[in-house]
C-alpha positions in Angstrom: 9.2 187.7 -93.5 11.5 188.0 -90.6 15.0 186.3 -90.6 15.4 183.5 -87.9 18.7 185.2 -87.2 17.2 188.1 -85.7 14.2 186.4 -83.7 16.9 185.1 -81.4 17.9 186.9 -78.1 21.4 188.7 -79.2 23.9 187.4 -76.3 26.5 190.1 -75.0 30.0 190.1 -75.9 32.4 188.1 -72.9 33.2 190.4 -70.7 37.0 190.3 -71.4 36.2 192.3 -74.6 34.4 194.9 -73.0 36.2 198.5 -72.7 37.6 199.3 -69.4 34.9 201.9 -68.7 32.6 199.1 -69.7 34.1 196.9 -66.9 34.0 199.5 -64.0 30.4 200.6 -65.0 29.3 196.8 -64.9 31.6 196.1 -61.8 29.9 199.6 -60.1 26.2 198.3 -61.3 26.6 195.0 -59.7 27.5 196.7 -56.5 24.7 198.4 -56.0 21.2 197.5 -54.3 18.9 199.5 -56.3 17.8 198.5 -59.4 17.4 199.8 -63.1 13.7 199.5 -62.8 13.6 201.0 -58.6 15.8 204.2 -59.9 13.7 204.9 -63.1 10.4 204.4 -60.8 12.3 206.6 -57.9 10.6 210.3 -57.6 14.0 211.8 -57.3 15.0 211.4 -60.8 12.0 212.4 -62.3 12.5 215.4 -60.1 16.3 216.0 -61.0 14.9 216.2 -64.2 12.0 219.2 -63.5 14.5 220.7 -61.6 17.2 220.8 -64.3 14.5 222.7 -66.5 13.7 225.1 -64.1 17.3 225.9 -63.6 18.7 225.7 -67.3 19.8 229.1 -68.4 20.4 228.5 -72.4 22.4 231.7 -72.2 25.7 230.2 -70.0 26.2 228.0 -73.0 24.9 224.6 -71.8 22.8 221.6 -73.7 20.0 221.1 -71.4 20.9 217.7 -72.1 24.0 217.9 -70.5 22.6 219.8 -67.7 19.4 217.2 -67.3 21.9 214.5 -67.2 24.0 216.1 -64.4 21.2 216.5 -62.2 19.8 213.0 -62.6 23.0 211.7 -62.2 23.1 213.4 -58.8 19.7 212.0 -58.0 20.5 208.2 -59.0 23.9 208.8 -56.7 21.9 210.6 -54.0 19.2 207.3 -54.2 21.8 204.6 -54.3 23.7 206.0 -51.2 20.6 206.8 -49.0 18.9 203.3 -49.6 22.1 201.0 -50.3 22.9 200.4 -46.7 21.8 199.2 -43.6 23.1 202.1 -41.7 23.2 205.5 -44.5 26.6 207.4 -45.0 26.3 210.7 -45.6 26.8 211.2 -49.6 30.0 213.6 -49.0 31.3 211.1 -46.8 30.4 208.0 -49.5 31.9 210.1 -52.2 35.4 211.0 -50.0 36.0 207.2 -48.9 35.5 206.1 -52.7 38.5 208.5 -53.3 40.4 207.1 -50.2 40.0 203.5 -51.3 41.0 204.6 -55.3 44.6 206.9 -53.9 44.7 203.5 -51.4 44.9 201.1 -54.2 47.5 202.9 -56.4 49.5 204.0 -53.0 49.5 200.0 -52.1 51.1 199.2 -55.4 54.0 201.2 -54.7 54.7 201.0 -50.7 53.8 198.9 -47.8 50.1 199.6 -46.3 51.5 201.9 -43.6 53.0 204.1 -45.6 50.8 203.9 -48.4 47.9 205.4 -45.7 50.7 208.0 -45.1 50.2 208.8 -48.4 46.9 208.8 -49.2 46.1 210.6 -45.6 48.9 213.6 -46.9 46.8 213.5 -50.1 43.5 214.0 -48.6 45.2 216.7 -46.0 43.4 214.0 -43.3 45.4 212.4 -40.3 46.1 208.5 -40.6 43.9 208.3 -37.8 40.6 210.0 -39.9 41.9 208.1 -42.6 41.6 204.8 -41.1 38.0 206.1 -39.5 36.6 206.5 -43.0 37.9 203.5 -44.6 35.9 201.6 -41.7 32.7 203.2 -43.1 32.9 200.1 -45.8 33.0 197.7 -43.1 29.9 195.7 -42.9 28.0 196.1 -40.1 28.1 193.1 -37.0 25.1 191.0 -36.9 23.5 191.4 -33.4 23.8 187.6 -32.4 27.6 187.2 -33.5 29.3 185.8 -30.3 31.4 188.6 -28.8 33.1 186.6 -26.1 33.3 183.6 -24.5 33.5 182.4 -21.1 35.9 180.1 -21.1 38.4 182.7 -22.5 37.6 184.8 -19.2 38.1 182.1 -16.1 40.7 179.3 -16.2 40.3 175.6 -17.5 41.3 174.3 -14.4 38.8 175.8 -12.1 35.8 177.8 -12.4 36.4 178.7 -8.3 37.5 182.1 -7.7 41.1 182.5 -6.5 41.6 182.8 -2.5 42.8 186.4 -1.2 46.1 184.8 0.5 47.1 183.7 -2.7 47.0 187.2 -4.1 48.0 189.2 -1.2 51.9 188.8 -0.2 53.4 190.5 3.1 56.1 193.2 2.3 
């Protein structure tokens, strides 16, 4: 007969006792769109998976479990950045802004944000111009029926009448 003890659900450990790889995996898994259950069912992994069998060569010294889990691990990053968007990044560019934003992070502890994307540009061998170009990518995109402008911003409070020509044009 089974112990009541182990009939009940076993809760997780608070989060402040988890490892630090712990926390960035959970913090990386909540940011993502896909699921456990939509990656497992996606054909790519079970693909990465054929493919790493093909393409395991026992004689360069690799597991094939360490060469499987490379490969699915390419396919679950290749899945998450092609469907986790509105608008899809291209994966090098996904995987050179997660850099930017890391070197941006430890260069803001240090300096001021100007010269902190000095820094991190000199470290990528980018201009600060590219720089700030990519770390727009993680901008959200606009929703279509945000206002852009308004009217009253363009003509005066006053008057809505357009201003007579003799009051612009002065004689020289």
């Amino acid at each position: 007969m089974a112990s009541s003890s182990s009939s009940k659900p076993r809760t997780p450990p608070p989060a402040s006792s988890w490892s630090s790889a712990s926390r960035r995996r959970s913090a990386n898994a909540t940011q993502l769109s896909m699921t456990v259950k939509n990656i497992s069912a996606s054909a790519s992994v079970s693909f990465a998976a054929e493919r790493a069998i093909q393409k395991w060569d026992f004689r360069k010294g690799f597991k094939l479990s360490t060469y499987a889990t490379w490969w699915v691990q390419q396919a679950i990053t290749r899945a998450t950045a092609d469907t986790s968007r509105t608008i899809r990044i291209p994966v090098h560019n996904v995987e050179e802004l997660k850099k930017a934003q890391s070197l941006k992070k430890d260069a803001e502890a240090h300096a001021d944000e100007s010269t902190a994307l000095a820094l991190v540009a000199n470290q990528l061998q980018m201009t600060v111009r590219d720089l700030t170009a990519l770390l727009k990518l993680d901008e959200p995109p606009l929703n279509i029926d945000r206002r852009v402008w308004s009217l009253s911003r363009v003509t005066s409070r006053k008057s809505h009448s357009v201003t007579p020509p003799s009051t612009i044009m002065t004689k020289e």
